[in-house]
N, C-alpha and C positions, 0 to 999 in steps of 0.2 A: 151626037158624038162629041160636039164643043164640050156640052155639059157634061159629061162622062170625063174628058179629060181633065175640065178644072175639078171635079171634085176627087179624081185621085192624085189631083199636086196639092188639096188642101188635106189630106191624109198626112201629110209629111210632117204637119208642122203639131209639135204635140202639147204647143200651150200658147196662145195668138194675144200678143200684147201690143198695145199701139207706143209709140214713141213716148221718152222718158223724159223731163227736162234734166240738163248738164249729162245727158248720155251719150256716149258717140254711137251715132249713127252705121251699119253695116251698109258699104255700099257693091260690095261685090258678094253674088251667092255663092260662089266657089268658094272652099276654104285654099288659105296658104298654100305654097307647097315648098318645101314640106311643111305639115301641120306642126302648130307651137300649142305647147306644152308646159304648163306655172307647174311646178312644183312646190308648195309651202308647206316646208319642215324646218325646223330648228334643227337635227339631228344627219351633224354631215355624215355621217357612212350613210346615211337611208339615199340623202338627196345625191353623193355620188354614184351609188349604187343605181340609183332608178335612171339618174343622166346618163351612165354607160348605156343600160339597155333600152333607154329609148333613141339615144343616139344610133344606137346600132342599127335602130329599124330605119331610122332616117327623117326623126320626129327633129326638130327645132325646141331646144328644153333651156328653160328657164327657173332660175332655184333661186328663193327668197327664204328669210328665216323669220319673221317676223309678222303679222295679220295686216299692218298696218301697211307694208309694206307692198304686200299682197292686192291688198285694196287699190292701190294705187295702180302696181300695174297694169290691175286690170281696166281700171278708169283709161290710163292710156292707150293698151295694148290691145289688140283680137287675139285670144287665145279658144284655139278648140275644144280646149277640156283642161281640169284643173284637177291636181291631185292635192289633197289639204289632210293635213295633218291636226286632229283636233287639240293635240295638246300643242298651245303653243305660248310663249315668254310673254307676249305683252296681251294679245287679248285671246279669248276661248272660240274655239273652233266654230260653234255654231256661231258667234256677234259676225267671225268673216264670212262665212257662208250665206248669210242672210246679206250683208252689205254688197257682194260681189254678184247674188241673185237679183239686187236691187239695179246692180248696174246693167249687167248682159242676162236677161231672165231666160234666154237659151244657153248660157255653157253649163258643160254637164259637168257638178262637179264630184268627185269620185275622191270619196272619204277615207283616211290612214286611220287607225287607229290601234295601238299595242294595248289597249283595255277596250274585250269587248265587252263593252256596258249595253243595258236596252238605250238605254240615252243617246250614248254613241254611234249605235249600229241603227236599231229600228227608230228612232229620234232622229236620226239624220235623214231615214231616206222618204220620213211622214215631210220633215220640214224642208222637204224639196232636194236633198242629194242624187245623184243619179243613180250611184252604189256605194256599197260600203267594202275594206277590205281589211284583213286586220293583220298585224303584224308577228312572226315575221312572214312577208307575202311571199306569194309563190310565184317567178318572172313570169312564167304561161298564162297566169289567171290575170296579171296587172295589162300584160299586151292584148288580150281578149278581149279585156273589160274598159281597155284604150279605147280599143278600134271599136269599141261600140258604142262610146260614147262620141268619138269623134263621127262615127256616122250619124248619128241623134243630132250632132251639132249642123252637120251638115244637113241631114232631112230640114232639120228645121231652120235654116237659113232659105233653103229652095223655097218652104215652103209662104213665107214672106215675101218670096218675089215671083210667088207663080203667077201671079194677077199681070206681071210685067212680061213674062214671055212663057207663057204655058206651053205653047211646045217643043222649048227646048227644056222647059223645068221638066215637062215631063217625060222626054227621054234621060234626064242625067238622074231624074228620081227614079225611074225605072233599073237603068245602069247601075246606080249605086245600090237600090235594093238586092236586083240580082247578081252582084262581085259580092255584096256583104258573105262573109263567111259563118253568120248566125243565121239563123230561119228568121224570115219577117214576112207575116201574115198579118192580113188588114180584112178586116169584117165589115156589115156594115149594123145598124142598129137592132137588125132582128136576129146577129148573131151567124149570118151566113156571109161566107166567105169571097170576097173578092182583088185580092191580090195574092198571090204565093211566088214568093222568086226559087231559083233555084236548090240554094240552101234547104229550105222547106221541102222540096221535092225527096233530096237525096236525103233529110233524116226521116220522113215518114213512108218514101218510100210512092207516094202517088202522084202523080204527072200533074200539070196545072189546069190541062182541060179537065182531067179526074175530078177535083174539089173547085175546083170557081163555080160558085151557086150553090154547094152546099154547105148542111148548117157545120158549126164547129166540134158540132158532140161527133163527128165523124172522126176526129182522130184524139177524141179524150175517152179514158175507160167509164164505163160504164156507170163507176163509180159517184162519177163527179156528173154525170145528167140532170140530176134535180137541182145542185148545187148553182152548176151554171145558169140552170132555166131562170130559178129564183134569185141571183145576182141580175142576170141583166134585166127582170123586170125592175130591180130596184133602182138600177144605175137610169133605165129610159124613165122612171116614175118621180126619181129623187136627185139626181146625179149625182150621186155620190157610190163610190167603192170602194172596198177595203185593202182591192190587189192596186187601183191603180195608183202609179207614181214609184210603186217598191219592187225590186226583181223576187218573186215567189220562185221554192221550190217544188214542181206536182210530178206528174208522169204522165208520158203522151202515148198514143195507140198508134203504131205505125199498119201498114196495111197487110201486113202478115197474120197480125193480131198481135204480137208480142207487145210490150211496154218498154217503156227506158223513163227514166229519172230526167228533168229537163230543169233548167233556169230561164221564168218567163220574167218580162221586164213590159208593162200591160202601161198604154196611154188611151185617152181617149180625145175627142174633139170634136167640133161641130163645122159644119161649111156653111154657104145660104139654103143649100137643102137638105141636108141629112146629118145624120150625126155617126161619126168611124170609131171604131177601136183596131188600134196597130199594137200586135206585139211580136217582141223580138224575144227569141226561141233558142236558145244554147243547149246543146246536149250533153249534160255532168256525168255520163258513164265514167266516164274513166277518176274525172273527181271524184265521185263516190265512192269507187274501189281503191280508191289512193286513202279516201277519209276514215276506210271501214277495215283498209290496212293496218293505214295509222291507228287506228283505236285498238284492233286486236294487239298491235306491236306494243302500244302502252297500256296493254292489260296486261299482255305476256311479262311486259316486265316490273309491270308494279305485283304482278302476282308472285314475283321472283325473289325483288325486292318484301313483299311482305311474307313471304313463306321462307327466306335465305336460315341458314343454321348460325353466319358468321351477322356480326351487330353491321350495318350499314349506315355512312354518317354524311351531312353536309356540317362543315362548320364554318366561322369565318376566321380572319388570322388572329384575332383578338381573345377568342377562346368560346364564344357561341355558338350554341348549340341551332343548325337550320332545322334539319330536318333527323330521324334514324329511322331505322326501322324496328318493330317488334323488338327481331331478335338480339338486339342491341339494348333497349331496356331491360328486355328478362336479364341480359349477361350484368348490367349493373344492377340489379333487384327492384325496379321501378315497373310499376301495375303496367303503362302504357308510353308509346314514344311522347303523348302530349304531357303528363309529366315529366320525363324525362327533361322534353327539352322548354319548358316552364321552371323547372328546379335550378338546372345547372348554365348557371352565366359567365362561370370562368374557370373553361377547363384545368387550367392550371394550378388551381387551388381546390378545386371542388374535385377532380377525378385524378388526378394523375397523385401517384403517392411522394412523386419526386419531381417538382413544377420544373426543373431544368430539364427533365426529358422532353419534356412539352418543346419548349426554347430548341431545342437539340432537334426535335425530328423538323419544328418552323425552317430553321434554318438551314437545312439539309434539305427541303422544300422547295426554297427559292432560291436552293444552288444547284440543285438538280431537277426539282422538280417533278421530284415524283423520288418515292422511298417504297421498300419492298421489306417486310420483315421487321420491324423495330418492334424489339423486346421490350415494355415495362411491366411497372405494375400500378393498377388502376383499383378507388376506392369503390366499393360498392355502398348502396343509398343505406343499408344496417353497417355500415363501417368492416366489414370484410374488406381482404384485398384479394385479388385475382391477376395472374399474367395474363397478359394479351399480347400479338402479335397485331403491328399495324401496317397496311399497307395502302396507299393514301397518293393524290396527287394533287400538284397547285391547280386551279382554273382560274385566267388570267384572263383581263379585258384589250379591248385592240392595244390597248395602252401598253400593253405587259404587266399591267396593275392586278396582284392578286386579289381574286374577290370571293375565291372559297376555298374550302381545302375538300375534297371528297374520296371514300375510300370504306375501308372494311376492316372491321374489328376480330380475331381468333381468339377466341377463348383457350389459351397454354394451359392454363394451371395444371391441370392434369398430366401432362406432356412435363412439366417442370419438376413435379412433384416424385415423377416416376422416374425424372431426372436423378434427380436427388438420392431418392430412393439407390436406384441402382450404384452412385455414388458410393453410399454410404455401404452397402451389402460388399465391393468390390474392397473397399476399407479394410472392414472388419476380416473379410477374408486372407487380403495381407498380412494383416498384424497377428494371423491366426502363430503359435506359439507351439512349443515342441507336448505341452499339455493339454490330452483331447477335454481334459474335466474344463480346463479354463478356457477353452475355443466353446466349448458348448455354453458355458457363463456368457460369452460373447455373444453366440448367436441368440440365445432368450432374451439378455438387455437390449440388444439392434430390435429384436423383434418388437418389444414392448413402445418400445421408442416411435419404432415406424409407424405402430397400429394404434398411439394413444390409450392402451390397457392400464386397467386397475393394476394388474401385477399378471406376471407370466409365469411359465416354471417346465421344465419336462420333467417326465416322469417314466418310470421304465419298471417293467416287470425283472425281476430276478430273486431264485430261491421261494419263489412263493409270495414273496411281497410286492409290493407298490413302493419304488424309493424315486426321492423325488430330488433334482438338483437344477441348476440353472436360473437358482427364485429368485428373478426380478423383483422387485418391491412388497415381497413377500410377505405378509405379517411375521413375525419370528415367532409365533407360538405354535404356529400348525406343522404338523408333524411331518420328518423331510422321509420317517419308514411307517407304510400301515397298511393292512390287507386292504387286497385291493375291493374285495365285495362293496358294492353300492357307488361307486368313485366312476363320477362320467369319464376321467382318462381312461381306468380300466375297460370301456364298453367302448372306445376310439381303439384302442386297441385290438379287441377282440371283433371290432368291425372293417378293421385295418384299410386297405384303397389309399386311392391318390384323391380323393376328396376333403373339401374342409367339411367337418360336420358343425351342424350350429344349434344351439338349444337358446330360444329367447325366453322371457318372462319365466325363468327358472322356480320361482318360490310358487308357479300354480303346476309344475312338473310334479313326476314321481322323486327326481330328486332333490328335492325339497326334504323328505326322508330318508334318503338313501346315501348322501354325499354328506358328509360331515364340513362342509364350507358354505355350503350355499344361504342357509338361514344366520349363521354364528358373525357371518361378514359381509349381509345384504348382495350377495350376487345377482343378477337379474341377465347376463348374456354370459353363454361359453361358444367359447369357438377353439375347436380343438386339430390336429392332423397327425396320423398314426406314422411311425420313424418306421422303417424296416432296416434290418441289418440282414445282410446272408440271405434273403431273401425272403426274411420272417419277420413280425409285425412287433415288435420289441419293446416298443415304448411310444408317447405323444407328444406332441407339442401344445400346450393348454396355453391363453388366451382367455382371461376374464375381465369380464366390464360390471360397475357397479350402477350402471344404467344401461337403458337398451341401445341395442351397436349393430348393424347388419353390414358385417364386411362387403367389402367390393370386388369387383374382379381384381383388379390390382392386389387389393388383402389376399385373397385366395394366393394368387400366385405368388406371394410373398411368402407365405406360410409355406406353400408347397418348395419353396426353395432352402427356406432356413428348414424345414423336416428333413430333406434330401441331404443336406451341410452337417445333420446333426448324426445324421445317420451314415454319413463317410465317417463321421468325427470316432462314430461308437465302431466301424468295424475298424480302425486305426487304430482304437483303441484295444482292440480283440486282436488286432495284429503285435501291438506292441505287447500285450501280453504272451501272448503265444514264443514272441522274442524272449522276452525276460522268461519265460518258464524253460526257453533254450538255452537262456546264460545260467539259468540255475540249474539246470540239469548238466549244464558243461561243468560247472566249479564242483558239484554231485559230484560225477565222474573222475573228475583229475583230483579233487581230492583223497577218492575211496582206492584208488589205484595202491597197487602195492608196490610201487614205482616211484623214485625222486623226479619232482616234475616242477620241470621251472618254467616260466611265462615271461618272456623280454621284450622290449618294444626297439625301434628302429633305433634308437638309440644304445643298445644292449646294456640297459640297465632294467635290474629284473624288477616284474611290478605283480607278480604272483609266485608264490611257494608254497609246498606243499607241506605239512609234517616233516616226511622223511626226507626232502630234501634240506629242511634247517638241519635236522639232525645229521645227514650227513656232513653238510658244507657250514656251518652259520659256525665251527671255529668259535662259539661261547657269544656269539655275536645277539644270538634270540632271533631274529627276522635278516632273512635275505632279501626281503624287498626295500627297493632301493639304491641297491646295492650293483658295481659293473660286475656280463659276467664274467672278463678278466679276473674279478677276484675270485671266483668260484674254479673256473675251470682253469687248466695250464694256458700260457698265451696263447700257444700254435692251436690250441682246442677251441681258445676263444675268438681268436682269428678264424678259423676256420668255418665256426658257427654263422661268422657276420655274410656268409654267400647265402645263405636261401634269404636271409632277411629282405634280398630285393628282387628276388623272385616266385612266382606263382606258383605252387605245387605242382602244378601239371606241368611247369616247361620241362624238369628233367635235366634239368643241366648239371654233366657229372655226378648225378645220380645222389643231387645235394637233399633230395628230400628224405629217399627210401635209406639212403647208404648211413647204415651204423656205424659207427668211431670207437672207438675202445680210447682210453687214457689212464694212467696211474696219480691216486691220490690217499693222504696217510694208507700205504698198507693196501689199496684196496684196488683193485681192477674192474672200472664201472664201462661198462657199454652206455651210447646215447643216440638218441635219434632226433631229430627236427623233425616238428609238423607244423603245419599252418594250426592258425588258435584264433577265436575272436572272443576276446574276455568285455566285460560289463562296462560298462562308459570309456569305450576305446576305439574312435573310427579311425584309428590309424593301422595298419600292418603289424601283427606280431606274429612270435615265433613261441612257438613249444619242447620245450628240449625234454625226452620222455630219458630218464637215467637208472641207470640197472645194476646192480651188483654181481659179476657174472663169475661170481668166485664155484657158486655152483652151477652146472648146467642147470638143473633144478629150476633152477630160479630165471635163468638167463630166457627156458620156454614159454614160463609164464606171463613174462614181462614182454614178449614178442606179440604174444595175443593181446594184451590192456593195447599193446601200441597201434595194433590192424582196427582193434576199436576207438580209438581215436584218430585214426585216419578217417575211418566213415565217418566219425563228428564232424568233421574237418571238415569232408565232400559236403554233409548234409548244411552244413551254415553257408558257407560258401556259393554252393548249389542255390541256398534261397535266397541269398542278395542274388546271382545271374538270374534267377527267374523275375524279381522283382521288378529290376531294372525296365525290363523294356514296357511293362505296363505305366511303371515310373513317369517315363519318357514320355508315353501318352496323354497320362495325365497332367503331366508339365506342360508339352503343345496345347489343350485343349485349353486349360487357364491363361495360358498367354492369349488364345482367341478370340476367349470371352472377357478380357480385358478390352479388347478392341472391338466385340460385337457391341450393336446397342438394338439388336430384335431381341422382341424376348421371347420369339416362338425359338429363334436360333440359339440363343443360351439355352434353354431349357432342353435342347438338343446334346446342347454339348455337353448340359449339366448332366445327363442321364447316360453319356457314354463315362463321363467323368466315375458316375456311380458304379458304373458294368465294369470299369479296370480296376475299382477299387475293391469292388466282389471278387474281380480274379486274384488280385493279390493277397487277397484276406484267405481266397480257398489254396494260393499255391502255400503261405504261412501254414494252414492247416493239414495238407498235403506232407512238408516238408515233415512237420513231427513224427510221424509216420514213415519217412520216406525209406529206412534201411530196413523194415521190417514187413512193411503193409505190402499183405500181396489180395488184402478182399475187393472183392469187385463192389463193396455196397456202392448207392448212390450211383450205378451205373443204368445208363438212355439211350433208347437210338437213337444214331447221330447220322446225319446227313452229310457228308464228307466233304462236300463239295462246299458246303454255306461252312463247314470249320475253316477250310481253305480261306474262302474268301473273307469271313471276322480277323483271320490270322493275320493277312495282308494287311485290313482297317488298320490293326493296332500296329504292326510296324512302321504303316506310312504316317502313323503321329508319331513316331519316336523323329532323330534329330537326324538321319542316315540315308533316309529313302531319295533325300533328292530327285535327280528326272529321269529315275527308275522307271522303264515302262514295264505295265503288267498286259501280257496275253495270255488268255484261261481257251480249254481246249477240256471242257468237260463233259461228259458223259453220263448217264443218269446210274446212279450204283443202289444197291439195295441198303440197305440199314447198318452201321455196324454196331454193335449195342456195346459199349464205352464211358469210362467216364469223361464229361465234356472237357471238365481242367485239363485231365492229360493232355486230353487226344490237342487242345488248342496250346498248348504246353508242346508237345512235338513239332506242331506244324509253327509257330512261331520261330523256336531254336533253329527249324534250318532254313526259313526263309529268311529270319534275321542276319544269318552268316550267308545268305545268297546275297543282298544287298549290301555288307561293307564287302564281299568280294569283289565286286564291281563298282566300289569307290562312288556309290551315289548318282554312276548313268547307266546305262547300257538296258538290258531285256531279260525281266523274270517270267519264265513261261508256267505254266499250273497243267497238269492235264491228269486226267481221270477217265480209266475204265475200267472192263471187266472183260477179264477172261477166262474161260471154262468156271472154276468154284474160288477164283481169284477177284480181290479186288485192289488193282493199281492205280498209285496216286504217285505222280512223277513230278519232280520241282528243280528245273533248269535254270543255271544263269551265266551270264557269259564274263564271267570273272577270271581272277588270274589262274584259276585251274592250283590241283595238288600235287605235289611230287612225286612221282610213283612210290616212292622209296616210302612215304609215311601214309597212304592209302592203307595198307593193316594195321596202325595203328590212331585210328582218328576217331574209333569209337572208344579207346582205354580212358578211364578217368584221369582228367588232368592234362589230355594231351590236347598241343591246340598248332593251328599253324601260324596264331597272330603272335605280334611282338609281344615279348614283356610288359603284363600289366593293361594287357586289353582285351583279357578273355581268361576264364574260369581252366576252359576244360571242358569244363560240363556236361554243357549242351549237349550235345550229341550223345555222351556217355547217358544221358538223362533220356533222352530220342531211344536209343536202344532197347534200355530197360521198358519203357514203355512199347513199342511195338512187340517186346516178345513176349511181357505180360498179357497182349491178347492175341499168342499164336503166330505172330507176324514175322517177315522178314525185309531187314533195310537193309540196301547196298548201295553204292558209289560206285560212280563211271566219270571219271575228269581227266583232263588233258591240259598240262600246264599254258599257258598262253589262250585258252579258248574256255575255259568254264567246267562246270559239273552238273551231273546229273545225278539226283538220290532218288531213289526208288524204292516204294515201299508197299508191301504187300500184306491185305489182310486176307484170309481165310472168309467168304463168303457167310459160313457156319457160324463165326464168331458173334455174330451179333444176337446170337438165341442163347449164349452161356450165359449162367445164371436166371435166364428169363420162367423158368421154371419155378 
């Protein structure tokens, strides 16, 4: 039993040296309490940081900076373990660790290092370190790796003085193995086990009677059987091993059979009888799933970092390049980040286009420290420039000392470009001009401009030809009229759609023979987009390059927008002529009239005369125009004339419009009438004085008829500004919108309502020429009453009026009515437009729709100021209105009439002054099958 005791107190000791000379002798086996602790670093945050935490455990810590230093201590001091930092000011880590092992060859000393080098780490623990740890370290792993080396120091202190009192060494050896909080197992030379404390128990799992006696391959996997056998014959044959003196990492076999990942720390030793191996046993579970985190965690984001779309940067403040990622080289045109950042040594000169922005985002850096958004522009490695957006922040050392700048590059250009772009299109659209020929000149130069083209042009089908206008840098020899056979515009045309079409490498095409430009002026790319007007395919927008081009999405939507601009421009232009063929069919008229007819403006000086009325009035003068009509008519006549001049035809005041006058001039008794009149370059208010010679009856009935026909001219012009207007409106609101949109799915929304109000106004122009005579149904559809309803609403609540109008709809499913759609949206506008200035911009417009028996009812309520009973019969007469002077036609409603009873209908009115009206209007079920035949 003696023997048995001494040789597990000489287990303890895991390297037996005799006395040293100039060493101080250990004369107590106990260590300190509390245990002392050298720390040797140069690097105060490490050494304050580790003196908190071993303070806290209730260690005795000691911090030197210097090797030399170090050495000394130790020569004085008993320390139970040393932490050494191998980088150190005056001599290198290993010269102390070897001087300090010379002095006390048991303290364990436990190695820093922020470079793990094999030098460092596997060099250290060959040339006697106890462990190694590398920085920055982890507090759990340094206090683990404390207390195992202060029990190492301690083992091996007992075990030098177990020869002195073995059994109490071998109870405090026993005691300390078994508090140790690592496993420590002790074999003996044939590999079979005879010590297990605690620790050991609770990681594998089997009791101490269990394993005392057997061998060790009882809790290693299977794996490592052979491995082991043929180590420890090498170590009994040779003393020599590979594991001992280093902590290895393996995996041990608990008694379930499961494995776990272990950190073994292997000694060995001899007594006078036997020779032991003790190793101490830590379980790295939870390190391993922390290491295996960590690693996926810096895969995940180096896979981030190298897959990112935006450039990612370290730099320093000086303008170097650390580190980027990929996408950051492609964004400057360089093959890989290592050239990238091998090439570029100062940012400031080398990338940035304007080196004070550099300065400007530094500085904004380390006053805020951190910048979000900063716009420049950056060179690329072929000398292109590009925008980018940066957003970046300082990293700062304990010091506050910057020592990087890191952050993320956005590739804008694109985003600037389209900037720009839209800029320049909102431009050009202001500056547009009362000439559609010259707004379309505008929109082919914009175009050509934006898209870098050889030359552009549009070109339009009419009479049979191919005529071409808008030519951008045109050659001036190609022909601006020619059939259109063989001509790619013409085949954009006749393919018409909202697509760009594109023909590349043109001279191996058919039109290579077919188009007379493509060979004469080296063409090689067309890109073309078909114009519609009216809803017909008209003309294109052409787009040529004399190298190859493959427009963008951006191009696309570019062209789709100036095609769409070009094609309000041409029905504006179909509108304005439709006007001018109104003014000339008006001066037609009042000239062919067999009647003196004078034209006066607000001023009552006359600015049109007819023939007969020089001849009656011009007095040898040759031209009345000019001329006041005081000098024409007697004062009280021409006094009298100046009341309608500032009123509407329809208000009826004193019966100023209809009411004939009679007056005496040389000899001659002439009757005369006012009418409203709108002559050619005149937006201001005039008057038409229609004058009659009524010497004969004869004559006096003739001249009554030209006049009822000039009254419907009257209605009919007049009528077409009130229809205009409120599509007008629309398309007024909508451009102010798309001033302030910046989506361009949303403009292109608004661009194509912009287009639908300019359809309506182009069909109500068309409509109007027509309007005292046409009663055909062509061009009539069924119509779904309910969607006219609500389009009618859309376009009023863009005019300037709707305010916070609520609309409540109360519809019902109606059958078809077969219509034309202008009217029918031509009626339902007129009276919901006068529902909403009835109610001054608030109140509730209700909509309701049904059917009853072979009726179909469509009701439009509001709660406005209601009509006077007294003019409820006459609020459908042309001309009658219940607004002030100069805020309404008349019209409308007269306009409403005529159209509901051209398809069989009936409209009525129910109002109550103070509470609103209701119009009701009735089609005939049937109606929607006339003409369908």
């Amino acid at each position: 039993m003696a023997t048995m005791r001494c040789e597990q107190a000489d287990l303890a000791v895991t390297k037996t040296h005799g006395p040293s000379p100039g060493v101080r002798q250990d004369t107590d086996p106990v260590p300190p309490s509390p245990a002392s602790i050298l720390i040797v670093d140069d690097d105060l945050e490490v050494c304050d940081g580790l003196h908190t935490i071993l303070a806290h455990e209730g260690y005795r810590v000691q911090a030197v900076a210097f090797g030399a230093e170090a050495i000394h201590q130790v020569r004085q001091e008993q320390y139970e373990a040393v932490l050494l930092d191998m980088k150190l000011p005056d001599m290198d880590g290993q010269s102390v660790m070897r001087a300090m092992m010379e002095l006390d060859p048991k303290l364990p000393i436990i190695v820093l290092t922020g470079y793990a080098t094999v030098e460092n780490t596997v060099g250290s623990l060959v040339k006697g370190a106890f462990a190694y740890l590398t920085k920055p370290y982890n507090p759990d792993e340094v206090m683990a790796t404390l207390k195992r080396a202060v029990a190492v120091k301690c083992l091996a202190v007992k075990a030098e003085h177990v020869e002195q009192a073995l059994n109490q060494s071998e109870e405090r050896f026993r005691a300390v193995v078994q508090s140790a909080s690592d496993a420590i197992i002790l074999a003996n030379r044939h590999g079979t086990i005879v010590l297990w404390n605690k620790a050991a128990q609770s990681l594998f799992q089997y009791s101490e009677e269990e394993l005392l006696g057997k061998p060790l391959t009882a809790i290693m996997p299977a794996r490592y059987h052979e491995a082991h056998e043929r180590g420890l014959a090498r170590v009994n044959a040779t003393g020599s091993s590979s594991l001992i003196g280093k902590p290895v990492e393996l995996h041990g076999l608990r008694k379930d059979g499961t494995e776990f990942p272990l950190e073994l720390s292997l000694a060995a030793w001899k007594s006078k009888e036997e020779k032991f191996f003790s190793g101490i046993i830590r379980d790295i579970t939870a390190r391993k799933r922390a290491e295996e985190a960590l690693r996926q965690a810096e895969e995940r984001y180096r896979s981030i970092v190298e897959n990112s779309v935006e450039g990612i940067f370290q730099t320093t403040p000086e303008g170097r390049i650390l580190s980027a990622n990929p996408a950051l080289a492609r964004m400057l045109g360089y093959e890989c980040p290592e050239e990238l950042v091998t090439t570029i040594t100062d940012l400031s000169r080398q990338v940035y286009v304007d080196p004070e922005h550099r300065e400007e985002l530094k500085q904004e850096l380390e006053r805020q420290g951190l910048i979000r958004g900063f716009e420049t522009q950056c060179y690329r490695k072929d000398g292109g420039v590009i925008w980018v957006s940066v957003s970046a922040r300082a990293v700062r050392s304990t010091g506050n000392i910057p020592l990087y700048y890191e952050g993320a590059l956005e590739d804008i250009t694109e985003r600037k470009r389209h900037a720009e772009r839209l800029a320049k299109i909102n431009h050009c659209f202001l500056s547009f001009g009362m000439d559609p020929i010259e707004n379309i000149n505008r929109l082919t130069a914009l175009c050509g401009e934006l898209m870098g083209a050889t030359w552009v042009l549009y070109s339009y089908l009419d009479g049979g030809l191919l005529h071409s206008i808008g030519r951008w840098r045109m050659p001036p020899d190609l022909k601006a009229v020619d059939k259109p056979n063989g001509h790619i515009c013409s085949d954009v045309i006749a393919r018409g759609g909202n697509e760009v079409f594109v023909v590349r490498n043109l001279p191996e095409t058919t039109y290579a023979q077919t188009d007379p430009t493509v060979i004469p002026y080296g063409l090689l790319t067309y890109v073309g987009h078909a114009v519609r007007r009216h809803g017909h395919y008209i003309g294109s927008l052409c787009v040529v390059y004399q190298q190859d081009f493959v427009p963008s999405e951006a191009d696309r939507r570019l062209m789709g927008i100036i095609a769409s601009a070009i094609g309000v421009e041409e029905e504006r232009k179909k509108a304005e002529q439709a006007v001018g063929q109104a003014y000339d069919d008006t001066e037609l008229i009042l000239a062919g009239l067999p009647s003196a007819i004078l034209v006066v403006n607000e001023d009552q000086m006359v600015v049109w005369a007819n023939p007969l009325a020089c001849q009656y009035f011009s007095g040898g003068r040759g031209t009345l125009v000019g001329h006041s009509l005081s000098e024409i008519l007697p004062p009280e006549e021409a006094r009298r004339s100046r009341l309608p001049l500032g009123l509407k035809p329809h208000t009826g005041e004193q019966g100023s419009w209809k009411q004939d006058r009679e007056f005496e001039a040389q000899d001659h008794i002439y009757r005369y009438r006012c009418f409203p009149v709108a002559m050619r370059g005149s937006e201001r208010p005039q008057t038409g004085l229609v004058i009659w010679d009524v010497t004969e009856e004869k004559q006096l009935q003739d001249q009554l008829v030209q006049a009822e026909k000039l009254a419907s001219l009257g209605t009919m012009v007049s009528g077409m500004a009130h229809e205009i207007n409120n599509p007008a409106q629309a398309i007024l609101g909508l451009a102010e919108v798309i001033m302030d949109e910046s989506a361009p799915e949303k403009m292109k929304e608004y661009a194509a309502d912009i287009v639908g109000y300019a359809q309506h106004v182009a069909a109500v122009v068309r409509d109007f020429a027509s309007y005292a005579r046409s009663t055909s149904h062509e061009g009539e559809t069924e119509l779904d009453l309910t969607e006219r309803l609500s389009d009618a609403v859309k376009m009023v609540r863009r005019g300037p009026h709707f305010g916070q109008v609520e609309v409540v709809t109360q519809f019902q499913p109606l059958p078809p009515l077969r219509a034309r759609r202008t009217e029918i949206d031509q009626l339902f506008v007129n009276i919901i437009s006068n529902a909403v200035l009835a109610m001054k911009d608030k109140g509730c417009l209700t909509l309701c729709t049904c059917q009853q028996a072979e009726k179909m009812i469509v009701s439009i309520s509001d709660a406005g100021c209601g009509i006077p009973k007294a003019m409820l019969t006459k609020i459908f007469d042309p001309f009658f209105t219940t607004k002030d002077p100069g805020k309404g036609t008349g019209l409308g409603l007269s306009i409403a009439y005529r159209i509901v009873a051209k398809y069989g209908g009936k409209i009525k009115v129910d109002s109550e002054e103070g509470r609103g009206s209701t119009f009701t209007i009735e089609f005939p079920v049937v109606s929607h099958t006339k003409g369908g035949a």
